[in-house]
C-alpha positions in Angstrom: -2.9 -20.7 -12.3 -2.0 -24.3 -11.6 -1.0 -25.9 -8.5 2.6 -25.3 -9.4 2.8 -22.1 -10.1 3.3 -19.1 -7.6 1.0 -16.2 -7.8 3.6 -12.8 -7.8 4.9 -11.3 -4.8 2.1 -8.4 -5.2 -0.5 -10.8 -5.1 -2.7 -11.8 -2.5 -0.8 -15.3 -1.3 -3.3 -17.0 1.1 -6.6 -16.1 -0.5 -8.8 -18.5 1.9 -7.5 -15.7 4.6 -9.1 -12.6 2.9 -13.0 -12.2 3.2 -14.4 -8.9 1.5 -15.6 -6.1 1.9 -12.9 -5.1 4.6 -11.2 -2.7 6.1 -7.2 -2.7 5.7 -4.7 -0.5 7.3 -1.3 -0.5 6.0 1.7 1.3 6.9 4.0 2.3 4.0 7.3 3.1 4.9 9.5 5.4 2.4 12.7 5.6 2.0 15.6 7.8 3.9 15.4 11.3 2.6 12.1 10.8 0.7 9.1 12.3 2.9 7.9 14.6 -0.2 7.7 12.4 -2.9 7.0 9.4 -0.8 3.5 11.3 -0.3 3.3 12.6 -3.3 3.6 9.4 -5.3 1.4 7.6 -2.6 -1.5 10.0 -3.0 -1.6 9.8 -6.7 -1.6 5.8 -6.5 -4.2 6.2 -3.8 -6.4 8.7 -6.1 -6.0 6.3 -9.1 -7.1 3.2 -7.2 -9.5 4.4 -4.6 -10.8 7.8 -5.6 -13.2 8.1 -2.9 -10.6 7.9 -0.4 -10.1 10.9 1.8 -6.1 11.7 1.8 -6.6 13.7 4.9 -7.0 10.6 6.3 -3.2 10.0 5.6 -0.9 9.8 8.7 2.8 10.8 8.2 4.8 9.5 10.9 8.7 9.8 11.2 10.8 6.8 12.4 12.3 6.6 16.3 15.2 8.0 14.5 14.0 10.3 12.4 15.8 8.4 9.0 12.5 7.5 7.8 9.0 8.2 7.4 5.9 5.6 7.2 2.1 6.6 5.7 -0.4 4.9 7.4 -3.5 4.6 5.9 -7.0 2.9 6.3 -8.3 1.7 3.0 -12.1 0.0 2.6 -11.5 -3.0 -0.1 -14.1 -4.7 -1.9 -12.6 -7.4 -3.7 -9.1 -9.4 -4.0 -8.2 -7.4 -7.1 -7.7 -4.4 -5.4 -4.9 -5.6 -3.4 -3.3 -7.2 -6.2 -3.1 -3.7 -8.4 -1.9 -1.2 -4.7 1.3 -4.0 -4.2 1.5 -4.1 -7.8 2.1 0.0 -8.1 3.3 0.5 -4.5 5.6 -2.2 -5.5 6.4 0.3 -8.7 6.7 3.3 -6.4 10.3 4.7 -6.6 9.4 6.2 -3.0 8.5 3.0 -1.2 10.9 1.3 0.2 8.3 -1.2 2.0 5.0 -2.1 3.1 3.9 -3.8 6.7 
């Protein structure tokens, strides 16, 4: 990539700031009316990514209002490629509305 050029919005965009291996929580918030397949289609990403992840692990929270529902989740990441490929398909999710 040359100086000019902008990595995509699923890729990592400050790379200095990144030092593997880590630990990375994430909170991935669904869309209104979505709670099912929201965790559904996040558990299959998660299983196709990081198989040794424990979905147990996965906590399902509702909003203050009750509209929406967020997944938090603590993920161990090894190298930058990771990330790129979970914002790339979380990105692809129909489910996800965001992630913080």
């Amino acid at each position: 990539m040359t100086q000019s050029q902008k990595p995509a919005r699923t890729e990592i965009q400050n790379p200095d700031l990144w030092h593997f291996p880590m630990d990375y929580p994430m909170s991935i918030i669904g869309h209104e009316g979505h709670h099912d397949s929201l965790l559904n289609e996040v558990k299959l990403i998660l299983a196709e990514l990081f198989p040794e992840f424990d979905h147990a692990t996965i906590q399902v929270r509702p909003s203050r209002t009750g509209r929406f529902h967020s997944l938090r989740v603590n993920l161990h990441l090894t190298h930058a490629d990771q990330v790129n490929r979970l914002y790339t398909a979380l990105d692809k999710a129909e489910s996800v509305r965001t992630v913080v």
